[in-house]
Every structure is written in structure tokens, then in C-alpha cells.
Phi, psi and omega in degrees: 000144190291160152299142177238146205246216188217080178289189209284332181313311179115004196270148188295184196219051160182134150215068176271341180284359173300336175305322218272102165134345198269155184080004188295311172342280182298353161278303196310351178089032181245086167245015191271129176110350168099135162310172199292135171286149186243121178315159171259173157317346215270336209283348160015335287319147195251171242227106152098356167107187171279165170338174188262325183298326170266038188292161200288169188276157179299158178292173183235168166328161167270117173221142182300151156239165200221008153212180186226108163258134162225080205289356167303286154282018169095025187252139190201112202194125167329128133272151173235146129004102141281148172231207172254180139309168172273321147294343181127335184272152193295130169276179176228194241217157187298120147346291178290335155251115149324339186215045181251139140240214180211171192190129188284126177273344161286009182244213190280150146273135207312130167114315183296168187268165183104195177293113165279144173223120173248132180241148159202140168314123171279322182203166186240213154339300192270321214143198178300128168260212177327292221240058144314321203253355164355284199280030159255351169293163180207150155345135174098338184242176185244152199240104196248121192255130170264127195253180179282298167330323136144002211247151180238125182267111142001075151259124188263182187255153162212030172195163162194107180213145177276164177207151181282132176321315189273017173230356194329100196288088167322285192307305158344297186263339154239025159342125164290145209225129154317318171280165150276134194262165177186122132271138172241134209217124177205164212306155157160223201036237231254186197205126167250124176305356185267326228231306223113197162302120200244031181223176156232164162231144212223136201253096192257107171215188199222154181296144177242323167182187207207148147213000000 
């Protein structure tokens, strides 16, 4: 696993270590139901950005967050604090809770501009985790961060694509954003009984409104 690094944003630039505890399921033979869906070519990032109707909402104050709805897929979920490691790399969220995710707390917070970075597991031992069905989203649809500030920030989606851990376009995905900003990030693309998840599949969207 690569070392991570800090880009101007303060948001971390890598989380291929997101692998790591994801796929003992699928060596265990817990395949009912099929593997985690995989974005399509179609889920893309599009050439110049979204429509001009979808431009972002004003940023809002820096407030912690404190759950994650995706209501396309049935995720309605904590967050806990993520930080790094001692090598640089992104802690991830306890294994054994299924139904936790995480958000780098040293980075933006969801709504404010720039990048936010939200993590999860897709499965642990026992099964499917937090965010398995990740890679079933498409463009359009949304993503709701609930803050401390009592206000829940808006995302719409405007990509959803994977990448092999050994090509992970850093800047691409943690780039400083003029706007507020979102990734959503969890284990995928090609799968080895040996290795694990030999990917992220990375959920790219921008604030849209806010209530």
C-alpha cells in the first residue's frame, strides 16, 4: 500500500489501504447475493463538469458530521473520526461495525468548500458492509451529510467510478475544489483470493442544497 500523502486541501490522497479486512467474506465462500456492483462506463465523469442547473450550493461554516444517507441505496449511517496512521496512511472505521462509516477529520468538512472525504467498508467477515452497494449509484442521485450545526448538507452525485489501487488518480480524487465538494470511498474493482479487493470504487459529488 502506497504511503498518503496531503494535498493543499488538507484531505488525504489515497485510500487503497481501505482493502485491508475487506473481502474475508468473499474468501469464506459468502457470495449469496452475488458480489458488490460495480459502476458502469456509463457512471463516468462527464467532459467539463455537470450542467450548468446543477451548480453548487454556497459553501457552508465547518461543522463535524455526524451520519450519512444514501437513500438510492438504503444507507442511513454514523460517522466516527477518521485520522492517519503512522505511516500516512487513512485509518478506516472498526471492521466489526457493519454498519459504521468514517469522515477524515483532518480535512474539509461535508458542505464546506473544498473536498470532504467520506470511508467504508463494503464487507467484513460476516457480510455485507456499510457502503456494498456503493457502486450501484449513478449520476443524479444523492448524497446527505447530517452536521453537528443541526443543518444536513446536500449532494448531488456526478460520477461514480473505480480504479485498480496501482493506477489511483490522487489529484483527480483529492484535489482542492473550489466548491464543496465529496468523495465517498470504499473497497472494489477486480477481486484476488489471494490479495482481496484489488481497488476503490470512489463516489464523486458537489453540495446542491442544504436543510
Amino acid at each position: 500500500m502506497p504511503a498518503l500523502r496531503r494535498p493543499l486541501n488538507a484531505a488525504i490522497a489515497a485510500v487503497s489501504v481501505l482493502a485491508l479486512g475487506c473481502g474475508v467474506w468473499l474468501l469464506q465462500g459468502g457470495t449469496a447475493g452475488g458480489p458488490p456492483p460495480q459502476p458502469s462506463a456509463a457512471q463516468a465523469a462527464d467532459r467539463g463538469g455537470p450542467p450548468a442547473q446543477e451548480a453548487a450550493a454556497p459553501a457552508l461554516p465547518p461543522s463535524p458530521p455526524t451520519r450519512i444517507s444514501i437513500p438510492a441505496i438504503k444507507v442511513d449511517a454514523p460517522l466516527t473520526g477518521l485520522g492517519l496512521t503512522k505511516d500516512g496512511s487513512l485509518e478506516v472505521p472498526p471492521a466489526e461495525r457493519r454498519d459504521l462509516a468514517g469522515w477524515y477529520e483532518s480535512g474539509t468538512t461535508p458542505g464546506d468548500r473544498g473536498t470532504a472525504i467520506v470511508a467504508g467498508h463494503v464487507d467484513n467477515a460476516e457480510g455485507p458492509s456499510v457502503f456494498y452497494a456503493l457502486g450501484a449509484l449513478k449520476k443524479g442521485q444523492s448524497v446527505e451529510i447530517r452536521r453537528t450545526d443541526g443543518r444536513t448538507a446536500v449532494f448531488t452525485i456526478d460520477a461514480v467510478e473505480v480504479y485498480d489501487s496501482r493506477a489511483f488518480p490522487d489529484d483527480k480524487v483529492y484535489g482542492a475544489a473550489k466548491r464543496p465538494e465529496l468523495r465517498v470511498i470504499t473497497c472494489g474493482g477486480g477481486y484476488s483470493k489471494k490479495t482481496g479487493y484489488l481497488g476503490n470504487v470512489v463516489v464523486f459529488a458537489h453540495l446542491t442544497g442544504v436543510r
